[in-house]
C-alpha positions as CSV (number, residue, x, y, z in Angstrom):
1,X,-179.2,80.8,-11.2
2,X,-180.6,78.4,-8.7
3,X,-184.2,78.1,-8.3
4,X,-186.8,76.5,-5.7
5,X,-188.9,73.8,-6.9
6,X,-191.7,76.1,-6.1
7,X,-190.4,78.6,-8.3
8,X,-190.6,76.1,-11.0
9,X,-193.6,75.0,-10.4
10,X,-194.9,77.8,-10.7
11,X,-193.9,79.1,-13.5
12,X,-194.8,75.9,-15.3
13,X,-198.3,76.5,-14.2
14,X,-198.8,80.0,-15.6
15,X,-197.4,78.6,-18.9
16,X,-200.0,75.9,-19.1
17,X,-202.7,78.8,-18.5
18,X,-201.2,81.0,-21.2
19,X,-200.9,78.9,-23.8
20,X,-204.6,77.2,-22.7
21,X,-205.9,80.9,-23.6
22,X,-203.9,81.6,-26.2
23,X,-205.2,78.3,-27.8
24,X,-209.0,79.7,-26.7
25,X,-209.7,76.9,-24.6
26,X,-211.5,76.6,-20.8
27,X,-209.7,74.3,-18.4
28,X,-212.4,71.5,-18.6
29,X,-211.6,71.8,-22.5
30,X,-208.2,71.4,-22.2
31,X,-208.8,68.7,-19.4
32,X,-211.0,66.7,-21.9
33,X,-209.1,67.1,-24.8
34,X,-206.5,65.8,-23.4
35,X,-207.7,62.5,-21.8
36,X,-207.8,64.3,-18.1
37,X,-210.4,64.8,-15.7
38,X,-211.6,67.7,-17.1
39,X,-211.6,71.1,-15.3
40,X,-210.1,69.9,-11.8
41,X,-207.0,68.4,-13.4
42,X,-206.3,71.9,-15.2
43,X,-206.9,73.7,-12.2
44,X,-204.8,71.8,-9.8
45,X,-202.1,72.2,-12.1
46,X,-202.9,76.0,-13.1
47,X,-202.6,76.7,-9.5
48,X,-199.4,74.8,-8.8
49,X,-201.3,72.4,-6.5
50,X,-200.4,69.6,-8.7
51,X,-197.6,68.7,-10.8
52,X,-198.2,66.9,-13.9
53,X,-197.0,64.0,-15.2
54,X,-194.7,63.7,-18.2
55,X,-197.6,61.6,-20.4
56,X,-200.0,64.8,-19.2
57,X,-197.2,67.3,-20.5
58,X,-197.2,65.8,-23.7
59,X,-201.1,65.1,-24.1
60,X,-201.4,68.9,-22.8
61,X,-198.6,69.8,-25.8
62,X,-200.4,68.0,-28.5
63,X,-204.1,69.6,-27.7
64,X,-202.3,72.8,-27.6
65,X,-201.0,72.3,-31.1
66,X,-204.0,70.9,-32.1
67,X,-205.6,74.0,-32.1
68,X,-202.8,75.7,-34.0
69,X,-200.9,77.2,-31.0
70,X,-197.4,75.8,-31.3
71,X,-195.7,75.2,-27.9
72,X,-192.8,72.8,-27.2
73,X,-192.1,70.9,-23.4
74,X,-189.6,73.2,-23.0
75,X,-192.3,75.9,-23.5
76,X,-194.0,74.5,-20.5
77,X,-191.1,73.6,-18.5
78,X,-187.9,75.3,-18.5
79,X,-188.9,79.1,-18.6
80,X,-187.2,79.1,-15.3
81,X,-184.0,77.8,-16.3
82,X,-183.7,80.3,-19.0
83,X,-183.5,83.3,-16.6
């Protein structure tokens, strides 16, 4: 099944925000931790405002695993293409 690039998107943002509470962590945590601007960074990309690059996907990945939660890209990216 064919989906929009919005669709994607968004999906790929609710991820980042499940597995950022799963792994206990506030945006500007996550933002810090992973060499970002903090809070803003998260947000933007929580809220499918912003799409993040492939260096932030894996920086995101590795913080996330970091703090024992374990998560792959595909975790983050591809829930979509699984449906």
């Amino acid at each position: 099944m064919l989906y929009s690039q919005k669709n994607r998107r968004d999906v790929m943002m609710c991820e980042i925000k499940r597995y950022r509470e799963m792994a206990n962590l506030t945006q500007e945590q996550l933002g810090i931790a992973a060499g970002l601007s903090g809070q803003a960074a998260i947000s933007n990309y929580e809220l499918g405002n912003r799409v993040p690059k492939f260096k932030h996907l894996i920086a995101i990945k590795n913080v996330f695993i970091e703090k024992g939660v374990i998560v792959t890209l595909e975790d983050l990216v591809s829930k979509n293409d699984q449906k």
